[in-house]
C-alpha positions in Angstrom: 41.8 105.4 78.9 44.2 103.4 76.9 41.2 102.6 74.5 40.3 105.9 73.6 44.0 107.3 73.3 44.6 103.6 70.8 41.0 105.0 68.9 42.0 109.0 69.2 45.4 108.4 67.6 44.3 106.0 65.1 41.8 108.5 63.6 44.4 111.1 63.8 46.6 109.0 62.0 44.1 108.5 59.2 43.1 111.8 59.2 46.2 113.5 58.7 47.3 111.0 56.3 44.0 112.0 54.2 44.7 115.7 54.7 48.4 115.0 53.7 47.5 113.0 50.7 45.3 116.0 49.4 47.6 119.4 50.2 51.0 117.0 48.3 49.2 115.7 45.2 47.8 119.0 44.5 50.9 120.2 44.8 52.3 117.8 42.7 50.1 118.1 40.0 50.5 121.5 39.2 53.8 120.9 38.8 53.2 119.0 36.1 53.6 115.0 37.7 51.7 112.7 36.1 49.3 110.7 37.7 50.6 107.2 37.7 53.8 108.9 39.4 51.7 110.9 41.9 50.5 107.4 42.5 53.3 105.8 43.0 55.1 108.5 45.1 52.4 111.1 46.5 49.9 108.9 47.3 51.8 105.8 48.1 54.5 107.8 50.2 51.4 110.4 51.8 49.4 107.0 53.0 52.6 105.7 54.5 52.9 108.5 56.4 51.6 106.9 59.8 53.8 104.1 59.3 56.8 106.7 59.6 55.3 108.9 62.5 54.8 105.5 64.5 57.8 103.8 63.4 60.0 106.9 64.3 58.6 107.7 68.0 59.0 103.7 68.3 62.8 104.3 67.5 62.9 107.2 69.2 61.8 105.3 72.4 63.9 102.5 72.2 61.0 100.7 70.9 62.9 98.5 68.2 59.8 95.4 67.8 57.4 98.5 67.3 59.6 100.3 64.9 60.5 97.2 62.2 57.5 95.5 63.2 55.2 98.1 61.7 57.1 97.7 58.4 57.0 94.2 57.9 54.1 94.0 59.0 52.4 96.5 57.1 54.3 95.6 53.6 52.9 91.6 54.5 49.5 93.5 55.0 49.6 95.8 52.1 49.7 93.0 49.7 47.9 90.2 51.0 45.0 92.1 52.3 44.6 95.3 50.5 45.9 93.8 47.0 43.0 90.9 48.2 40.5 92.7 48.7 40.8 94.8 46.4 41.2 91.9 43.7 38.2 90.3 44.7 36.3 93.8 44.1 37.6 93.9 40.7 40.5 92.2 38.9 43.4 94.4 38.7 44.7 94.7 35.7 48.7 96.1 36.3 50.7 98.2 34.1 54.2 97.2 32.2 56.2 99.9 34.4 55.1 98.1 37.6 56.0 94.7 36.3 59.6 96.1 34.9 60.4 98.7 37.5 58.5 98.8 40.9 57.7 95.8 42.2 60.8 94.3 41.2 62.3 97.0 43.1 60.1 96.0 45.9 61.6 92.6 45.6 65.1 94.3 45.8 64.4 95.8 49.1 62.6 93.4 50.4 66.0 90.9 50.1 67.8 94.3 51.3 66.2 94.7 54.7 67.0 90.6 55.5 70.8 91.5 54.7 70.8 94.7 56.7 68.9 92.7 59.8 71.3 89.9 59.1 73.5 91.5 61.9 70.4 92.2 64.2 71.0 95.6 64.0 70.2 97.7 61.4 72.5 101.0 62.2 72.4 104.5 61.3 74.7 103.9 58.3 72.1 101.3 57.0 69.4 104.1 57.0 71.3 106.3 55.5 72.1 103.8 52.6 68.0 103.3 52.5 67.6 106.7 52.5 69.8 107.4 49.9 68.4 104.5 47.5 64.7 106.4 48.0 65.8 110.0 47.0 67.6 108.2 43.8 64.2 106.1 43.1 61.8 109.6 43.6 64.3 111.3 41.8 64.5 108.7 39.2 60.4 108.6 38.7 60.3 112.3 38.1 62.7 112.8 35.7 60.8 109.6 34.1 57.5 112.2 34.6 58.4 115.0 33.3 60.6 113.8 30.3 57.1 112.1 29.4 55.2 115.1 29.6 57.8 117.2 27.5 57.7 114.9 24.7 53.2 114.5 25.2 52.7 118.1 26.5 49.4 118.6 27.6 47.8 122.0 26.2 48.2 125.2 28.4 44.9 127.1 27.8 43.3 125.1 31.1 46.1 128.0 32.8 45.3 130.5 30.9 42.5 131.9 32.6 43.8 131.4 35.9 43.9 134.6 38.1 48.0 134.3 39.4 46.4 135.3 43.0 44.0 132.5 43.3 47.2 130.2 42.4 49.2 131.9 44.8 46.5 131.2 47.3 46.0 127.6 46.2 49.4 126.4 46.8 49.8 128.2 50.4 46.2 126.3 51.1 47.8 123.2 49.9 51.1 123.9 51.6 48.7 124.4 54.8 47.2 121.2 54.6 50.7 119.4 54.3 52.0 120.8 57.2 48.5 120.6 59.4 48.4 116.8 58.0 51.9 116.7 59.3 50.9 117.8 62.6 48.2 115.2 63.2 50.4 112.7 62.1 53.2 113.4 65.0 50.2 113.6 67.9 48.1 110.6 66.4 51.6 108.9 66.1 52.1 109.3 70.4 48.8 108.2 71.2 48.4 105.6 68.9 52.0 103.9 69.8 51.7 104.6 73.4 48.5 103.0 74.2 49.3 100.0 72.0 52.5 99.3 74.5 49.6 99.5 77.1 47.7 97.2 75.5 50.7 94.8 74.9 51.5 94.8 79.0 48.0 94.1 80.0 47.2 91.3 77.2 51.2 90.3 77.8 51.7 90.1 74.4 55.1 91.2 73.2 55.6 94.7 71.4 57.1 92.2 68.5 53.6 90.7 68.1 51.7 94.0 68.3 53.9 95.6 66.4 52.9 93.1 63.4 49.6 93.1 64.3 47.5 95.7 65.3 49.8 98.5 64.5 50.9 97.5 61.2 47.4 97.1 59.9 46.4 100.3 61.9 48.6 102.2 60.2 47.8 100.8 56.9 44.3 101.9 57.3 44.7 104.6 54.6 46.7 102.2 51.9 43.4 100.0 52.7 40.9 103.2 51.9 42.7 104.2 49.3 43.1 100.8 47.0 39.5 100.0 47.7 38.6 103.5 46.3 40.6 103.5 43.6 39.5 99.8 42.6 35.8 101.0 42.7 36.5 103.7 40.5 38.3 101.8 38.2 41.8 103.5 38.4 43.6 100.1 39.2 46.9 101.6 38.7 46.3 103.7 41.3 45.1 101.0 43.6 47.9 98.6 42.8 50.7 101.2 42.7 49.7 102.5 46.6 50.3 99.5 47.8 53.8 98.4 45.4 54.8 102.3 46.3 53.7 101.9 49.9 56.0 98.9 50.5 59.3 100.4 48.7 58.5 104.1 51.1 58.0 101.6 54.0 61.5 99.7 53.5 63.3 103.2 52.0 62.0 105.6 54.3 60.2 104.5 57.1 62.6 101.9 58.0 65.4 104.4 57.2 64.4 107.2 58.8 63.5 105.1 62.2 67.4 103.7 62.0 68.8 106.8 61.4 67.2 108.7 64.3 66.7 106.1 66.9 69.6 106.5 69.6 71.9 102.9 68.5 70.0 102.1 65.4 67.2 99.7 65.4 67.8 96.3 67.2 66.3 93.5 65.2 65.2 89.8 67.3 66.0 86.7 66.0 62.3 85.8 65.1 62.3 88.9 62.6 65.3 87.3 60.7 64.2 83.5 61.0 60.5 84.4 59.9 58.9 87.4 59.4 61.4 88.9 57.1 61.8 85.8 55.0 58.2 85.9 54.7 57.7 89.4 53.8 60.1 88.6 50.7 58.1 85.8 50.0 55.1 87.7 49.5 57.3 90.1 47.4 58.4 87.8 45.3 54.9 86.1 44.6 53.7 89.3 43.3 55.8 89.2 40.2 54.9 86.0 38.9 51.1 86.8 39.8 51.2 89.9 37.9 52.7 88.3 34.7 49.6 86.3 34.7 47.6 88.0 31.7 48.7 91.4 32.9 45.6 91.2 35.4 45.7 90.1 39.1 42.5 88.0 39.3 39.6 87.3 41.9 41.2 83.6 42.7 44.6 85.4 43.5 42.8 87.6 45.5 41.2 85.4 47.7 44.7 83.4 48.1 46.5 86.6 48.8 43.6 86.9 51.7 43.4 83.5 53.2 47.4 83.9 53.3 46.7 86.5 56.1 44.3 85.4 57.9 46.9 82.2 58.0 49.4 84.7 59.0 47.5 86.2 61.4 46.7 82.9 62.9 49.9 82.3 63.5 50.9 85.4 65.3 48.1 84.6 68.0 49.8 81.1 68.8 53.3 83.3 69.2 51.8 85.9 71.1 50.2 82.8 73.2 53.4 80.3 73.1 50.9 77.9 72.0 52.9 74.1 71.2 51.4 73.9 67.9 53.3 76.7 67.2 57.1 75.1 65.8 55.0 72.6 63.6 53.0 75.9 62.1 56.3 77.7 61.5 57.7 75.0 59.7 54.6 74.2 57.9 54.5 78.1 56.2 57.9 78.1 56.0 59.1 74.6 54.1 55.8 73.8 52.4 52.6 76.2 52.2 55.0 79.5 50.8 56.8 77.8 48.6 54.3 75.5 46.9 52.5 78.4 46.1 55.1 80.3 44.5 56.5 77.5 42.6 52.6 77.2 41.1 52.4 80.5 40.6 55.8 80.7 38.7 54.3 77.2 36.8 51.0 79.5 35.7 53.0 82.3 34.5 55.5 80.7 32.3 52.5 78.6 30.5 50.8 82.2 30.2 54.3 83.3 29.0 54.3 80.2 26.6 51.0 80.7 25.4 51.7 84.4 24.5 54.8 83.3 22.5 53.0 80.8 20.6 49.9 83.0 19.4 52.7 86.0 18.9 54.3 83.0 16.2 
């Protein structure tokens, strides 16, 4: 029974995200958001939708290791898998506002959840401060929208022949699928999180493990459908700026919404502040430096992005087992593996940055 309820919710999940998605960048379009910032906020925000659903019933229920485990988990996910995969499809090729602005900002929040879980709690006035910081952020990339599509205003006569009706009627259908998308989010959300506790009792693998696991890459089934999609087809700032967008609405809003609603904020465990968090600013930070790399994320950062979680996943089975390999493991991705790699990254860009420089001269 568990099984069907973990494979019910999970396809409600990714079906109301999908329906979602669809009714709010429709909406969004017509009124007049660009695409890179439907991207970045429609899409990216509409595929994290699952995370929030699960993540708040996991507050709701008391459920902290399920609530900030989906987050961390699924931001580690969303870039070492999705950006990955996607990578070894095609290289990515990134845009200048990600590298100024978003991921960055990524980074930022990233560092921001570790000094919020510092306490291990992260209250109802930390949400609220996360919350805050998203509204400004949306509000921020809007006003960035539309001041560029006053100044490159795109010609009207695509409305003209528009029956006002039919528009009427296409923004209730769209408002329709929001709100239905919203509804098979919150039941997917109950079945999905509640048979994944069963599954946790009966494997006895802790809800911190799960959490990080199975439910963070369940829920970033969309953010996965979506980047590969979008990589096919060529719209790479699409499928990079899901995943950098998906990350900054996981930490902003999902992680502040959760706090704020769950009944004495959400307690955080010592092995979220000694590890996981750390490394899910570690694979933050080795974004920037990858995408400074000739403006392109390549096939061979791809594949290192991947192996990375298969690594990590490795080493979530030998805590979910108390295997006795596991403190040599810990310190092994902690003190050597993560930061070798982002000190050569860092080594790659600034001789990319030095060769730039010398051909600009």
């Amino acid at each position: 029974m568990a099984v069907l309820s973990f494979i019910s919710g999970l396809a409600l999940l990714i079906l109301g995200a999908e329906v979602l998605v669809r009714g709010a960048s429709k909406i969004a379009a017509g009124l007049g958001i660009s695409p890179l910032i439907i991207g970045l906020t429609v899409v990216a925000f509409g595929t994290s939708s699952p995370e929030l659903a699960v993540s708040i019933k996991a507050a709701v229920s008391n459920q902290a290791d399920i609530a900030l485990g989906n987050v961390v988990g699924s931001n580690i996910f969303n870039v070492l898998f999705i950006l990955g995969i996607s990578a070894l499809i095609v290289p990515l090729r990134v845009s200048q506002q990600l590298i100024r602005l978003d991921v960055p900002l990524m980074i930022g929040v990233s560092a921001l959840t570790f000094i919020l879980a510092f306490d291990l709690n992260i209250s109802r006035i930390d949400g609220i401060l996360l919350i805050l910081s998203l509204v400004g952020y949306v509000g921020f990339l809007i006003y960035q929208s539309l001041g560029n599509s006053e100044k490159d205003p795109d010609s009207d006569l695509t409305d003209a022949g528009k029956d006002e009706h039919s528009e009427k009627s296409g923004w209730l259908f769209n408002l329709m699928l929001v709100v239905g998308g919203l509804g098979l989010l919150v039941i997917g959300s109950r079945w999905f999180v509640n048979s994944a506790v069963s599954f946790a009792n009966y494997l006895g693998i802790s809800e911190l493990v799960i959490g990080l696991t199975i439910i963070a890459a369940g829920t970033s089934m969309p953010e996965v459908v979506t980047s590969i999609i979008a990589a096919i087809r060529g719209e790479r700032d699409i499928a990079i700026g899901n995943v950098v967008g998906s990350n900054i609405f996981n930490i902003m809003g999902v992680l502040g919404f959760a706090s704020v609603l769950a009944p004495a904020g959400i307690g955080v465990s010592e092995a979220f502040v000694s590890f996981d968090i750390p490394l899910m600013i570690a694979v933050a930070i080795a974004c920037l430096p990858i995408f400074f790399t000739k403006g392109t994320i390549s096939k061979w950062e791809g594949a290192l992005f991947l192996s990375y979680y298969i690594v990590y996943t490795l080493y979530l089975i030998l805590a979910g087992t108390d295997h006795e390999t596991l403190p040599v493991v810990n310190n092994i991705m902690l003190y050597f593996v993560i930061p070798l790699t982002v000190l050569t990254i860092l080594v790659i860009a600034i001789q990319e940055l030095r060769i730039k420089s010398e051909s600009a001269n």
